[in-house]
C-alpha positions in Angstrom: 7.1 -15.2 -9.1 6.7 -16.7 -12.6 8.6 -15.7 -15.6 5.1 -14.7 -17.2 4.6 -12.5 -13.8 7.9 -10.7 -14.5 6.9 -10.2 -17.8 3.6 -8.9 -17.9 2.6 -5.8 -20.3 0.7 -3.7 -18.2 -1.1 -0.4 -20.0 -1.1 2.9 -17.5 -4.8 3.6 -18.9 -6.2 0.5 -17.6 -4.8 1.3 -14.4 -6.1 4.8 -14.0 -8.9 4.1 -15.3 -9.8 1.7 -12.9 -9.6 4.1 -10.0 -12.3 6.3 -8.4 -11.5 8.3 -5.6 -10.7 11.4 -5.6 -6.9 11.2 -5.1 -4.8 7.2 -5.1 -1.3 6.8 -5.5 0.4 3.6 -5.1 3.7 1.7 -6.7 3.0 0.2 -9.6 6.5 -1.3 -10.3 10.0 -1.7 -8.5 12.9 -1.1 -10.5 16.2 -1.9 -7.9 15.9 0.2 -5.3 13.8 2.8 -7.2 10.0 2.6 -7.5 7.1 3.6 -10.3 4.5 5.4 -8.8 1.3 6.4 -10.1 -1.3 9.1 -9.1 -4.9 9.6 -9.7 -5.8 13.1 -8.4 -8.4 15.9 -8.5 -7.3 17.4 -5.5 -4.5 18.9 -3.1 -1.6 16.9 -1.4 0.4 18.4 1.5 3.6 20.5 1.6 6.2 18.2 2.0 10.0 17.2 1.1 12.0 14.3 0.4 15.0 14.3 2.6 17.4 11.7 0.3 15.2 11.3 -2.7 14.9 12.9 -5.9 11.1 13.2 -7.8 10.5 12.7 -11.5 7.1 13.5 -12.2 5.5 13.1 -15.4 1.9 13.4 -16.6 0.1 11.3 -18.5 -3.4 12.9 -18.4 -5.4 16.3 -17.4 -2.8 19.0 -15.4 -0.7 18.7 -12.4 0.3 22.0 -10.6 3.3 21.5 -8.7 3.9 24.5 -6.3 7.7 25.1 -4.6 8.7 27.2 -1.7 10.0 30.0 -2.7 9.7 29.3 -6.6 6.6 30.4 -9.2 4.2 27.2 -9.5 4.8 24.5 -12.5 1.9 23.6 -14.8 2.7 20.5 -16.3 0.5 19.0 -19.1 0.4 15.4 -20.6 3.9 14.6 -22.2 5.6 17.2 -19.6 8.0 16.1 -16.5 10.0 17.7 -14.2 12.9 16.6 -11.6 11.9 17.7 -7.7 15.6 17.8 -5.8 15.5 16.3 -2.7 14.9 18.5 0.0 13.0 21.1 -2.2 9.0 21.6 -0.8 6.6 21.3 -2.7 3.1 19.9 -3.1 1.2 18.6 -5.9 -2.8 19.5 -6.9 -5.1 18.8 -10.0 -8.3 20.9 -10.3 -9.2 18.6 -13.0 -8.6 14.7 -13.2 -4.9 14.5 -13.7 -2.5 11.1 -13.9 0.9 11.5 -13.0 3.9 8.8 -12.9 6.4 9.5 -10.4 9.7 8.0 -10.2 11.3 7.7 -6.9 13.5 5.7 -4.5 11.6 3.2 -3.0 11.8 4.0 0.8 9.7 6.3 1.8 11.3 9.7 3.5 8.0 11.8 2.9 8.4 14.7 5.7 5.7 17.1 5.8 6.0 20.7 6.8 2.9 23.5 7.7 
């Protein structure tokens, strides 16, 4: 990879704007042995946990409800962010169009539960 690779300015807009499904979410960026992760959703992912990673989520755009076993949902709007402890289940849904970053170590340990 060139220098001008490494250094590209990328804009999170362009990127979600770009997608049209219903729900995507893919790496956008690698950071040591951490990744970025976007999400374009206006739907419902599964209850899950992340057995040795931490979650940052942060929202960019529309209004990502983040509900946790045993805990009163989250609501977070754009400019909002909240740490998920590894471990803790939880699942993510958007009734609108919502963009969330997520930052996360890289391997995935995504174990989902009923």
């Amino acid at each position: 990879m060139n220098k001008e690779q490494v250094l590209a300015k990328k804009s999170f807009k362009e990127i979600s704007d770009k997608v049209d499904k219903i729900y995507d979410n893919f790496i956008l960026e690698h950071v040591n042995e951490y990744c970025l992760r976007i999400a374009v959703m206006q739907d419902e992912y599964k209850w899950h946990y992340h057995a040795n990673t931490d979650e940052l989520f942060v929202v960019l755009e529309g209004e990502l409800k983040i509900e946790i076993k045993g805990s009163n949902a989250v609501f977070l709007k754009p400019g909002e962010f909240i740490k998920i402890p590894s471990k803790t289940i939880h699942k993510t849904s958007a009734a609108i169009r919502t963009v969330n970053l997520c930052f996360e170590k890289t391997a995935d340990d995504t174990i989902f539960v009923d």
